[in-house]
N, C-alpha and C positions, 0 to 999 in steps of 0.2 A: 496261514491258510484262509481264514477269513477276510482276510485284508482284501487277497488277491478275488475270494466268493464275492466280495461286493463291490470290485472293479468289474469281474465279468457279469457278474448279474446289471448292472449298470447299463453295461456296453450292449447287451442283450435287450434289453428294454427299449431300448434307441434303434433297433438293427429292425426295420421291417418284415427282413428272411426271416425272425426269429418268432416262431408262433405263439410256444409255449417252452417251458425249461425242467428237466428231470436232473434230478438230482439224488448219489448213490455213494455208499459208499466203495471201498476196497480192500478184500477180502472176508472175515470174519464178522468185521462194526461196518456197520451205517456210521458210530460216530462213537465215538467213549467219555468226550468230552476235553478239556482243557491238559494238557500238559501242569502238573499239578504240582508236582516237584521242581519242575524249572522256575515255576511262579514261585516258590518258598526259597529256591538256592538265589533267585531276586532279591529278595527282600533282607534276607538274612545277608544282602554281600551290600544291602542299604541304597541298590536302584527300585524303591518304592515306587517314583516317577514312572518308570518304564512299565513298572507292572498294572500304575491305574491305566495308565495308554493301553496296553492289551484287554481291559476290562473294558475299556470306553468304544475300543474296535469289537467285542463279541455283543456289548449291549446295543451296539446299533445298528446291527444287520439285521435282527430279528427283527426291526421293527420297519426295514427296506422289505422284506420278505413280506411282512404284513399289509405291506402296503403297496405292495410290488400289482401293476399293469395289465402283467401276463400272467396267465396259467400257472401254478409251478408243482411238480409230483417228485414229492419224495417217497424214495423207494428204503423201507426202513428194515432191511433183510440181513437183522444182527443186531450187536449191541447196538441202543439208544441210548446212553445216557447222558446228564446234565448238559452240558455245551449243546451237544448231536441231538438232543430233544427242542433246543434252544431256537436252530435252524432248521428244525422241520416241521416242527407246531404250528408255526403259524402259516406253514403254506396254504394252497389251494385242497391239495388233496395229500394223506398219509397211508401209504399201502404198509400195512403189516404183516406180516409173515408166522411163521409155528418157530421160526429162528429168532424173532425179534426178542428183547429182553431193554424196559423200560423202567426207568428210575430216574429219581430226584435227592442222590443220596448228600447233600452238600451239611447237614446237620452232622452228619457223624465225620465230617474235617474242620468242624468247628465253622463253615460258614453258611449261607441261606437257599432255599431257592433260589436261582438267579436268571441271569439273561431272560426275563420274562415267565419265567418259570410261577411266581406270585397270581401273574396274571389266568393262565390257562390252569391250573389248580382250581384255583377260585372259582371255576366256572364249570366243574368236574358236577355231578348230582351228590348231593346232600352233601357232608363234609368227607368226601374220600378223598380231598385235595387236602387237607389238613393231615388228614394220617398217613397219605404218602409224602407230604412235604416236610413230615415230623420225624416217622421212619424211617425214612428211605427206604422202604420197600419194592420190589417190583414188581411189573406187570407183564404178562406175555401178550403174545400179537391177540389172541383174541378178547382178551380183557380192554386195549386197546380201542379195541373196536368200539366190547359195549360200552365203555364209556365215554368215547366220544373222541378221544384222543387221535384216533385215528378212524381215516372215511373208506379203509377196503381192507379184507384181510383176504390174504391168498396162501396156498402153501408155495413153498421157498423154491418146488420144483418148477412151477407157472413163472418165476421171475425171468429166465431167459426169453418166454413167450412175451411174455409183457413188455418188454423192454423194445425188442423187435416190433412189437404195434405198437407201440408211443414214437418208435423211431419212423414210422411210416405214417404216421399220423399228420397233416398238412393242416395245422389247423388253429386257432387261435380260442376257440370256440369251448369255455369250461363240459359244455353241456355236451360236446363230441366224447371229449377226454372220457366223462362221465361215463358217457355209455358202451367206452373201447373198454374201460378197469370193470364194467359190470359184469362181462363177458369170462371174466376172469377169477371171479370175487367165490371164495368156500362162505360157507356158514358153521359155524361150532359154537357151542354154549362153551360157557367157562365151568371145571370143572369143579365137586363140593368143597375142595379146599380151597378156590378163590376166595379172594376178599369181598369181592361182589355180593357171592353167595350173603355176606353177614352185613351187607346195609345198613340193616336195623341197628345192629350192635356197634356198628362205626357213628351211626349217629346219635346215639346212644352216648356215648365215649366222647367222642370228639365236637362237640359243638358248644362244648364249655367256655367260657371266654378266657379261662388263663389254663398254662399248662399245668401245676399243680391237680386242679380239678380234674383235667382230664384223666390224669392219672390217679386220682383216689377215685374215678368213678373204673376207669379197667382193675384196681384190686378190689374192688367190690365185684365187679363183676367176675372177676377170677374166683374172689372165696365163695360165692354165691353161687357157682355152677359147673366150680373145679375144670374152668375153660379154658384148656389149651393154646387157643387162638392171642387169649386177655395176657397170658403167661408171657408168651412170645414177646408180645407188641411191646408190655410191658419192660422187658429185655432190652430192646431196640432202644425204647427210648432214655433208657439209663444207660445207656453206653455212648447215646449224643449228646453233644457241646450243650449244658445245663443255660445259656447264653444263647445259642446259636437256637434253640427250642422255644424262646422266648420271640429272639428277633423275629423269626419264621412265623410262629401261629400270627403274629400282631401283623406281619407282611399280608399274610394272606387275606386273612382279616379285611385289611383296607384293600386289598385289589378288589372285592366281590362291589366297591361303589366306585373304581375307577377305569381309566381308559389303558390302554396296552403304554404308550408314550408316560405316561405318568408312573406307571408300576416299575418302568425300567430307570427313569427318575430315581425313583426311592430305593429302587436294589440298588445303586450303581453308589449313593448317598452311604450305604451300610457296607457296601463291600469295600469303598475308600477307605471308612473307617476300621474297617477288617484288616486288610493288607499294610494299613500305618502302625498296628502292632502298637496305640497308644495308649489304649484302653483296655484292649486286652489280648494275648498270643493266639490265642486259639486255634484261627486256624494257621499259622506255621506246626503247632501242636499237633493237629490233628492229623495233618500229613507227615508229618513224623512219625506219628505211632500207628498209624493206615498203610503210608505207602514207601517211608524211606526203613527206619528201625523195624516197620512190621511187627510190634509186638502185641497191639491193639490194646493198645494201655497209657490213653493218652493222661497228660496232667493238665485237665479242666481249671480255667481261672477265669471268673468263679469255678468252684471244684461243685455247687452244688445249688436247684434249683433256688432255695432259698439264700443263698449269700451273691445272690444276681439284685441289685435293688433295682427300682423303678428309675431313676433318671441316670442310669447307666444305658437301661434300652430307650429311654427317650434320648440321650443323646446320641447313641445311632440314629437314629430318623431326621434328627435335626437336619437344618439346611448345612451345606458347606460351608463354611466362611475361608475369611484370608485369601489367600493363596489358590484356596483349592476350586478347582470350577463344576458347577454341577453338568450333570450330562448333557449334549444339549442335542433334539433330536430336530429334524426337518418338518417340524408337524404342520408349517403355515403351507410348503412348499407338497406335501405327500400326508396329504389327510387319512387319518384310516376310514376302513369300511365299515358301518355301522348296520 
């Protein structure tokens, strides 16, 4: 599917008739993300090859998308998760819906933020990109909104309106687009159980530079104010990859002083090593006990924050050697927009 997304987004680019491009899902998602099990019955049958070739096809669209000519509106009216967030982040415009349902759940299958995902996190207000990239927690359409993720939120009844004036729309012009979705756009606060609402307490928590800390600063905060919120989070994060928690904060980490083309670099460096299963299973593991067994009882290797040592996660980051090639994106040919 994306193969064929960045043939026609290509051909579209080139086409004069083509002003501007929408983009939608079909039926329930906007996008769910990567077929996940197929990746694992890959690996496990020993076409690793085939499976970084699919990684190297989802890493580099985002970054056509981002860099892409023309216009482009994604209509995000349903699930968004991982992959489906990958492909719509970085357009022109993201309309979100009271339907939408937004996550970054790739920790708890034992692998990282990815397809760019490091990048637009990092760029979230204070660290809510940290604890959604730690938790995988979600966001709905108007959470969305207020933080930036997405630039319209409408309810899910206006998407047939909407759709019909984007389709009559003649125009190449961001600043038309603009003001056809203005037309269309609700306004709603998020409500007191949002994550939003607790800012303070996420940056608080989350701005620690290692995960340990993070996490002795939310059981403080739990025993300290008998905080339900702290309890939860708490939860979440002891049931993701003890590994995959480590990669992710350090990912993100380094996106907040890098360019989108470089973030996708380094995901794509951690996810090779992820799917080569040489250093550690994790995620075959983690989709195992998520989405094939379903028993949510994965077996973590490491099994625990502390028997993760330090140049285990440095050698994910490392460059690729041998054989293997790093990503490589069109950055001289399709500069981003700065």
């Amino acid at each position: 599917m994306v193969k064929r997304l960045h043939k026609l987004y290509a051909s579209w680019e080139e086409n004069p008739d083509v002003g501007f491009v929408v983009m939608k899902g079909n039926g329930r998602a906007f996008c769910s993300g990567a077929d996940i099990v197929s990746l694992r019955d890959m690996i496990i049958k020993g076409n690793v090859d085939r499976c970084k070739e699919f990684f190297w096809e989802v890493y580099s669209f985002p970054y056509f998308v981002y860099t892409y000519l023309k216009p482009n509106v994604a209509i995000l009216d349903g699930i968004t998760i991982g992959g489906g967030a990958a492909i719509s982040v970085p357009g022109t415009f993201r309309i979100a819906t009271d339907r939408t349902v937004f996550a970054t759940p790739e920790t708890l299958i034992g692998l990282h933020p990815d397809a760019g995902a490091s990048f637009y996190l990092s760029q979230l207000p204070g660290y809510l990109g940290e604890y959604l990239g730690l938790t995988g927690d979600r966001l709905n359409g108007v959470e969305m909104l207020a933080c930036g993720l997405a630039t319209h939120y409408s309810h899910s009844t206006n998407v047939p309106t909407i759709e019909k004036c984007l389709k009559n729309l003649k125009t190449d012009d961001p600043s038309v687009i603009e003001t056809s979705l203005q037309k269309y756009s609700d306004f709603d606060y998020p409500d007191n159980n949002s994550v939003l609402k607790r800012m303070e307490m996420v940056d608080v928590c989350f701005s620690h530079d290692t995960v340990e800390e993070i996490i002795d600063a939310l059981e403080s905060e739990a025993a300290r104010a008998d905080d339900g919120w702290c309890t939860s989070t708490l939860k979440k994060l002891k049931y993701a990859s003890p590994l995959s928690l480590k990669l992710s904060l350090r990912s993100i980490r380094e996106s907040r002083f890098q360019t989108l083309d470089q973030c996708l670099i380094r995901e794509y460096r951690l996810t090779s090593r992820a799917v080569s299963c040489q250093i550690s299973s994790d995620f075959c593991e983690g989709i195992r006990a998520r989405m094939v067994d379903k028993d949510l009882a994965p077996k973590w290797d490491p099994p625990s924050l502390e028997h993760v040592p330090q140049d285990m996660v440095d050698e994910y980051f490392s460059p690729l050697r041998g054989l293997e090639s790093e990503l490589e994106l069109p950055t001289k040919q399709r500069e981003a927009f700065t």
